[in-house]
Every structure is written in structure tokens, then in C-alpha cells.
N, C-alpha and C positions, 0 to 999 in steps of 0.2 A: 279299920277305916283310915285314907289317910289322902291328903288332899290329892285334887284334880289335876291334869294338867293345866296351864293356864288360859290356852285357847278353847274350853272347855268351859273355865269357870266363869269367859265371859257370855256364855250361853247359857247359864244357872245351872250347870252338871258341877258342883264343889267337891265330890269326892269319891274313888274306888272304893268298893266293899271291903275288898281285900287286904290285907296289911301286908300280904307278900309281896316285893318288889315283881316288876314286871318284866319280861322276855325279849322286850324290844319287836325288833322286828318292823316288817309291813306288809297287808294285803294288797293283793293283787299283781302279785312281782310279775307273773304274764297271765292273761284272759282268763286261761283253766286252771289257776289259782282259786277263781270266785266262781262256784257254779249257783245257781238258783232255780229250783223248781216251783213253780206255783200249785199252790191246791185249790182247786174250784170246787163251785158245785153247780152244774150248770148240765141240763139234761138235753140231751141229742135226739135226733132221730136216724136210721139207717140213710147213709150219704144220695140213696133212691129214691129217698121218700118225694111226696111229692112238692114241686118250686112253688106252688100257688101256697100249699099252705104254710111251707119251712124253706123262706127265700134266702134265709142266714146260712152258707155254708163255714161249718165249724171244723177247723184244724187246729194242730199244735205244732207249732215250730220249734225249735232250741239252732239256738244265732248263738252266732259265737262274732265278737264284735262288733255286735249293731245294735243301736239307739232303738226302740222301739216305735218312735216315733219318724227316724230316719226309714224303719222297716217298712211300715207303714204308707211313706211314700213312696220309694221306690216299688211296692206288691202295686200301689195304685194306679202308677205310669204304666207299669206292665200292663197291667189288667184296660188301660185307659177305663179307668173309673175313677168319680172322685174321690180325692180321700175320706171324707164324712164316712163312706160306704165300708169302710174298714172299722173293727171295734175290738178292744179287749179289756182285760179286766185290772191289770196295774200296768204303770210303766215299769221299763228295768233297764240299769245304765250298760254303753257300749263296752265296758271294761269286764266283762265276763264273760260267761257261756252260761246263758239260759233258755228256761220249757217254757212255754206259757202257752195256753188256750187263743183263738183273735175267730172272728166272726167277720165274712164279706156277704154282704148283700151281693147276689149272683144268682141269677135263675137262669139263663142261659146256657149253664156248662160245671162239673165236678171237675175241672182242669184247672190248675193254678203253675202257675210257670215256676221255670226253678231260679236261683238267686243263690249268689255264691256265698259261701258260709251259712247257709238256712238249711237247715234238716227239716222238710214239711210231713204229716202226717195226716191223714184224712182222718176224721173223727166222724161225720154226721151233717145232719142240715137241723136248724132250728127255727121256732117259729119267732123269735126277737136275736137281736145284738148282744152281744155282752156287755156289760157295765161294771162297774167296780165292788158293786153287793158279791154278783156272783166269786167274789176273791174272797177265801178262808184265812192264807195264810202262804207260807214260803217254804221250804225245805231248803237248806243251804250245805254244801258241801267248801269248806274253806281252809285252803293251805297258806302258814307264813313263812315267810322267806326273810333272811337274811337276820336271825334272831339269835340273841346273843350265847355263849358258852355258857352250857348248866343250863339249861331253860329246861330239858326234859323235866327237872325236878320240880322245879320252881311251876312247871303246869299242875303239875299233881296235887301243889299246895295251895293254889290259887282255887283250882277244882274243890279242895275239901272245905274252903271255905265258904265258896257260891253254895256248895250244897249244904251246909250251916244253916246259910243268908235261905235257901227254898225250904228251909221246917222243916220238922223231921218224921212225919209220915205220909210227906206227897209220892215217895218213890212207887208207895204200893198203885197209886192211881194211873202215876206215865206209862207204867209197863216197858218196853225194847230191853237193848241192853246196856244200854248207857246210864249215865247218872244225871241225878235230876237236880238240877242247879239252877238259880235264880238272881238277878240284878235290877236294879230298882230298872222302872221301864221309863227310862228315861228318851226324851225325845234326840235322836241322834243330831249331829256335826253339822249333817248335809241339809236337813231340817232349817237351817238359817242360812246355810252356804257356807261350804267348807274351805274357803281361801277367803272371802271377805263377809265374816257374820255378820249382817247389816241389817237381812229380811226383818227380823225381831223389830230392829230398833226404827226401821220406819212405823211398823204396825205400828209399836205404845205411842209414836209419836202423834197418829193419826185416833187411836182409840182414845188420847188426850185432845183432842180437836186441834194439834198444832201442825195443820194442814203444810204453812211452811216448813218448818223443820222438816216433816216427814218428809218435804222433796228433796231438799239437802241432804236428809241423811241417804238419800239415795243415789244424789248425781254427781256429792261431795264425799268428804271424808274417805281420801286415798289409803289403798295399804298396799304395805310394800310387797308385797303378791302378786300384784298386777305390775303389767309392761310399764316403764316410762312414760313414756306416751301420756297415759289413762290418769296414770297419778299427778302428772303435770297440768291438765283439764279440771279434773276434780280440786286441784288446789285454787286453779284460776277461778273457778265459778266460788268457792268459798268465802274468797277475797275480794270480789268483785258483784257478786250477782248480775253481772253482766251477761245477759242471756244470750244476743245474738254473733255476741264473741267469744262467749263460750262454745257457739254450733259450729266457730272455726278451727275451733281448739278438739272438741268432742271425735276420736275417731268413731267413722261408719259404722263401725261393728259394734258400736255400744247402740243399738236399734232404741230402746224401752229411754236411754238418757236423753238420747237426741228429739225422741218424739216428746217426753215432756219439756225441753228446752221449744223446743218450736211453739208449743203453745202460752209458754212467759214470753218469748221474744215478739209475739202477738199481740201483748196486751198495752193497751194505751197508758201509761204510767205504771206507778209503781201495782204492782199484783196484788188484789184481793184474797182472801181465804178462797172464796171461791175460784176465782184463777187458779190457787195453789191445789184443788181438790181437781178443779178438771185437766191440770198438770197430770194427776195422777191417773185420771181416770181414761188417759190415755194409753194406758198400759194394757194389755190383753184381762178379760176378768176373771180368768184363774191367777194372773199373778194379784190382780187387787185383792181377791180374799186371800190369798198366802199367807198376804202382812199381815191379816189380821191374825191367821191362825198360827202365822208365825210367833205374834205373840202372846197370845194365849198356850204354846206352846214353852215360851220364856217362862212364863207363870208357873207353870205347871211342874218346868225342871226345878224351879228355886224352892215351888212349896216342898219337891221330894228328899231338897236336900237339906232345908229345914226339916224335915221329920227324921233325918239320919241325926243332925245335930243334936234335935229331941230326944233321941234314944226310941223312938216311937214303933213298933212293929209293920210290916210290910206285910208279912205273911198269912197276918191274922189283926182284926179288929179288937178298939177299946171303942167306950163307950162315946158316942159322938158322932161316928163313924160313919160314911156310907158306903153299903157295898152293893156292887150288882152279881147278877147270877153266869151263869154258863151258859152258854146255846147249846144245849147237848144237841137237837139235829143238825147242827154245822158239826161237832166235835166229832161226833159219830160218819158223818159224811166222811171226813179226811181219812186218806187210803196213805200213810207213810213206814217206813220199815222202822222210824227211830220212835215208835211207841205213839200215847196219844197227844193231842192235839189242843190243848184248852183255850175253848174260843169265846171270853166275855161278851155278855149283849147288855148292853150298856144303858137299853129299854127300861131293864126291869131291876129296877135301884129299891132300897130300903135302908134306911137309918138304924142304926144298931143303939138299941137303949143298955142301961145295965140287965136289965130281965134277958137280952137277947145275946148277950156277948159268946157265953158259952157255948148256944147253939150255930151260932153261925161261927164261930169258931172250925167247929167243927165241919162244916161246910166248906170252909177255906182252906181246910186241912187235904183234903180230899179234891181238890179243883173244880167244885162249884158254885164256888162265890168267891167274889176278888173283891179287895178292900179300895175303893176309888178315890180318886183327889180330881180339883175341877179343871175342865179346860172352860174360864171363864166367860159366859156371857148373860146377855140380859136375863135368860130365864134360866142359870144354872144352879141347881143346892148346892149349898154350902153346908158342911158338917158342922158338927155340933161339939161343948165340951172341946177337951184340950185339941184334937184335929181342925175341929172348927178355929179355935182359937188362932192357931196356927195359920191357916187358908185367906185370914183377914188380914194378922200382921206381914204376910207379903205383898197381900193388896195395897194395905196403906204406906207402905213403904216402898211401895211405885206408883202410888197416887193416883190407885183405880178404886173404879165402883162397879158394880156390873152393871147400871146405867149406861154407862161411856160405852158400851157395845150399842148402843141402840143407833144405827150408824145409818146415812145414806146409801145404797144402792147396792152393789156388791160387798161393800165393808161391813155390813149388819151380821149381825152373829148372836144369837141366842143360848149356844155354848150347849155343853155334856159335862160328860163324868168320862175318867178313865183308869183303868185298871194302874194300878202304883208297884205292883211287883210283874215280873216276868219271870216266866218260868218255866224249863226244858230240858227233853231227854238230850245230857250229852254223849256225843259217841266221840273217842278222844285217840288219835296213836300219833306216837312222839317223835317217829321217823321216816319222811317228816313230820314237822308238828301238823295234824289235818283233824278239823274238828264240823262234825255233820249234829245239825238239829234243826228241827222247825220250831218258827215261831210264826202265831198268828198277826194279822193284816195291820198293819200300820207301828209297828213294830220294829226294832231297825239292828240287824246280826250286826251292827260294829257297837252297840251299847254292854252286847255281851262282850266280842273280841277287844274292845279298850281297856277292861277288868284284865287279860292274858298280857296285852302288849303293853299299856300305860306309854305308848308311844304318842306323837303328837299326830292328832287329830286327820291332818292330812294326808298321814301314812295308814288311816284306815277306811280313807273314801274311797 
């Protein structure tokens, strides 16, 4: 074990499993560097069937540099249909080549137009949209580039020790041919934003009721990341809270700053809590919940790395503990060549007493029950014994309660549980270095690749 990067540790990621120095490198040195395949599970019907009752036509596309969202509207333009009318089941960024499933409402016609860089495939018609349940999990194919002399070896070492870090009778479970390796599942880079990690630090700001702050930490506090420009606005509105000379200062393209500036530059004297909340609540309301899950996502990285500090086990429970089970008919659904697929359900939790250690030991052993830590909110358990112990003292030493989740409107969060190890068939060749595994939904392939490259953060978005 041995410490984090630094742009890392101010995310609560403190430390690599591995003690072997890293390879350097970075992904994504061109598109087909990063491939990503999605695994759904999401039932079709023949593309004939009929429009009254299965108006969703279901293809699969693989884009090689486009935004899913960018996809999305241009299919719509073409199509002259709204975009509501388009659906899938994750996003995925334009710096790759990726598969993924997407659903259009269309009863008119099985013809969908062609779009440069989109491989389209007809799969069927359905009778709903896709949504983001229907998403299992990813299959990643990923080469790095530009990685230092000697690294062949130094993968191999880095390798025996993730697979240490996965226990030592899960191999017979993964099946493929690869080796079965694991790293704490830590919430990745991009999770907070990978040039300026802020997301976090408005959440706690907000999940503390410090409405102001939260805006500040959003419209202030420059990094040197960003253009001139932005860092030069950001300093001004810090120094000043000068709202309507900040919207002279603010470029256009920061859309989410300028809209909550407009709404302080609004207000008759100086700004209320509530001013400062519907500041915020100006913002689209997938980014309002972000913050918060942003930072219950902070939480989550700091408790995992206290439990590294502890000495505490990942791969198996002590007594305190809670863990939930498998979805074996998701697990069983995933069709991948790199072996199976373990897909925690997060539903079905259970506390580990000392009566129960052994058995569910055994369970984790075998990839049907994963040992959880919390993604905090009003109605989430907390473990017990020395893990509980643990899950508190990062609480109070960021000066939560799960209280402070019980939040106005889109900020409310009632919270889960989530699996604290990760774990996957690797399939590994060193010339170049190209390393293929799936990992399930919500999950992030650069928590594993940062263990290989211990490079900075930016070099694995």
C-alpha cells in the first residue's frame, strides 16, 4: 500500500493497493485506445413486430467519437423527432469507441438514417424505452500509451498483487482466461470532475445547510486548469460578491455560473439562504442531485480508505459488517468472453454478527455476497463493531449526520449501501500493454487502470 496521488487524495482515494511503483503512461492516447461495450438486459421483439404494441425501435450503435448525448441529437434532427423520443441506458464519453443499446419511439418506419462514425444495428422493437436499470455493467478493452521502460514487468507485479488484494478462491467463480484481480471500488476522478474536483465540495457544503458557500464553491475557487479568463471571474466574484459585475466578467460558456449569478444579481440587498438555495436551484436537476451524490460519494472514498489504514479486509467480512448479496439473474444474464460478471443488489443487505462471519465469509469468497460501506443518507445502515466504528468517525470528522441529507427538493437523499471491493477477470498482453475486463454499473475502469499507471488523474479521464 502506498500513498495516492495528490489530486486523488483530495477526492478521499489516499492510497494504491499495490506497493509496486507504476508504469506511468496514459489512456486514451487516440479513440481506439478506450473501447467500451455495455451489457444490458433488455428484451426485444422481432424489428416486425407490431408499432401499436412495440413503438420503441431498439438498435445498437458503436460511435467512435461521439458524446452520447451529442448522438442523440443529431439521430433526433435527422429523424425530426424530439429528442425526449431517444432513450438509453448509460452515458459514455466522446473519447472512445463504444456499443451501447438506445431506443426511439417510431412507429412509422424500421429506417434510421446513417451518421458518420455510428455503426447502427437493428436489434428489434419494444414495448418501453430503455432506462438505466436495464444497464448490467461495461466490458472495456484499454491500451496505454506512452508508458515508461520496464513496465512489462512491473504489470505483472502490480497483477499479483490486485490478485492478493481479490482473496484467494474467487478465481474458481470468474471463470475466462484471465486473472482475477480486485481494487477497492472506489468512486473514480470524473466522479467529482477531473480538472477542477469541486462537485464534492458544493454537495457537503449544501448537505451542511451552507447554502452560500455551496454557491461560491461553485462560481469561485479558480484552478489553474481552467483558461485565464474563468480563473480571473472566479477570483473576482470571491473578492467581491459582486454579482452583476461578476456577469461582465463570467464568460458565456460557463451557462450553470452565469445562471446562478443572474439570480443573486436579482435580489434586493444582500442574499438570503434562500436566494443562495434558488441560486442553485437554477441549475439543470440532474446536476442538483450530483452534489449531493457527489458527496456522499467523498464519504464513501474516505471511509474505504480508512478501512485500508485499519488493516480491515475488503474481500470478506468481520463482525459488524454489512453485506449484500448477488443478483444472480443479472449475473447470469451478462453474455462476456472475459468470464462472469458479479453484479451486487444492494436491496438485499444483512449485518454480519460473530455467529454469521464464517458463513458469509464463505459467500464472499465465491462472489455472492459483497461486504458494503455507506453511500450516506437519511435512511442508510450503518455497520456495527469496529466497521461501524469506522463509518462514524469519518462522519464526524466532516460534520455529518444522516439527518443533513433530509434535504429540500432534488438535494434530498435517503442513501444505500455499496459494494467496497471490486472485482474482475483480467485479460492482460504487454505488447502493447492492452488490458480487457468487465466491470458492473456504476463502477469506473480508471480505479482499476490508476493501480497500473499511478499517473495523475487527468491522464486516466
Amino acid at each position: 500500500m502506498r500513498p495516492a496521488h495528490p489530486t486523488e487524495q483530495a477526492v478521499g482515494i489516499e492510497y494504491y493497493v499495490t506497493d509496486t511503483d507504476g508504469i506511468g503512461g496514459r489512456l486514451r492516447g487516440q479513440n481506439d485506445h478506450f473501447r467500451v461495450r455495455e451489457l444490458e438486459r433488455f428484451d426485444t421483439q422481432p424489428v416486425d413486430a407490431s408499432t401499436d404494441a412495440y413503438p420503441h425501435l431498439v438498435f445498437r450503435a458503436t460511435l467512435r467519437g461521439w458524446d452520447t448525448n451529442d448522438f442523440a441529437r443529431e439521430l433526433s434532427n435527422r429523424l425530426g423527432i424530439s429528442r425526449e423520443r431517444i432513450a438509453w441506458a448509460g452515458t459514455k464519453d466522446k473519447r472512445a469507441i463504444t456499443t451501447q443499446l438506445f431506443s426511439v419511439y417510431i412507429t412509422e418506419s424500421n429506417e434510421l438514417p446513417e451518421l458518420n462514425r455510428a455503426d447502427i444495428e437493428l436489434v428489434g422493437r419494444a414495448g418501453r424505452s430503455l432506462h438505466f436499470g436495464d444497464l448490467l455493467g461495461n466490458e472495456f478493452e484499454l491500451i496505454v500509451s506512452e508508458y515508461d521502460e520496464g513496465a512489462a514487468e512491473r504489470v505483472e507485479r502490480i497483477t499479483d498483487d490486485l490478485a492478493s488484494f481479490a482473496g484467494s478462491e474467487t478465481a474458481t467463480e470468474q471463470g475466462g482466461d484471465g486473472r482475477t484481480i480486485a481494487v477497492p471500488n472506489y468512486f473514480g476522478q470524473q466522479r467529482f470532475g477531473s480538472k477542477r474536483p469541486i462537485t464534492h465540495e458544493v454537495g457537503l457544503e449544501i448537505v451542511r445547510g451552507n447554502w452560500d458557500e455551496a454557491v461560491m464553491a461553485y462560481v469561485g475557487r479558480p484552478n489553474e486548469a481552467e483558461p485565464e479568463d474563468t480563473q480571473e471571474a472566479r477570483s473576482f466574484v470571491e473578492e467581491t460578491r459582486d454579482w452583476k459585475a461578476a456577469l461582465e466578467r463570467f464568460p458565456n460558456r460557463l451557462q450553470y455560473e452565469r445562471s446562478m449569478l443572474h439570480e443573486l444579481a436579482d435580489c434586493d440587498g444582500e442574499p438570503s439562504a434562500d436566494d443562495y438555495r434558488a441560486a442553485l436551484e437554477r441549475t439543470p436537476s440532474n446536476l442538483q442531485r450530483l452534489f449531493v451524490h457527489a458527496a456522499q460519494s467523498y464519504v464513501f472514498n474516505r471511509i474505504l480508505s480508512r478501512r485500508l489504514e485499519a488493516g480491515l479486509p475488503f474481500d470478506k467480512p468481520v463482525a459488524g459488517d454489512v453485506v449484500c448479496f448477488a443478483d444472480r439473474e443479472a449475473s447470469d444474464a451478462v453474455e462476456t468472453d472475459l468470464g462472469g460478471l458479479d453484479v451486487p443488489d444492494t436491496d438485499r443487505l444483512q449485518r454480519v454478527d460473530e455467529r454469521r462471519v464464517r458463513s458469509v465469509t464463505r459467500h464472499c469468497e465465491r462472489g455472492r455476497a459483497f461486504v458494503t460501506a455507506p453511500l450516506v443518507g437519511t435512511e442508510t445502515t450503518l455497520a456495527e463493531g469496529e466497521p461501524g466504528n469506522l463509518e462514524r468517525e469519518v462522519l464526524a470528522d466532516l460534520g455529518l449526520e444522516r439527518a443533513d441529507f433530509d434535504l429540500p427538493g432534488e438535494f434530498d437523499s435517503t442513501g444505500t449501501r455499496r459494494a467496497l471491493l471490486l472485482r474482475t477477470n483480467l485479460e492482460l498482453e504487454t505488447e502493447p500493454i492492452t488490458m480487457r475486463f468487465a466491470l458492473p454499473k456504476g463502477s469506473y475502469a480508471t480505479v482499476v487502470m490508476r493501480e497500473y499507471l499511478q499517473s495523475d488523474p487527468v491522464a486516466l479521464g
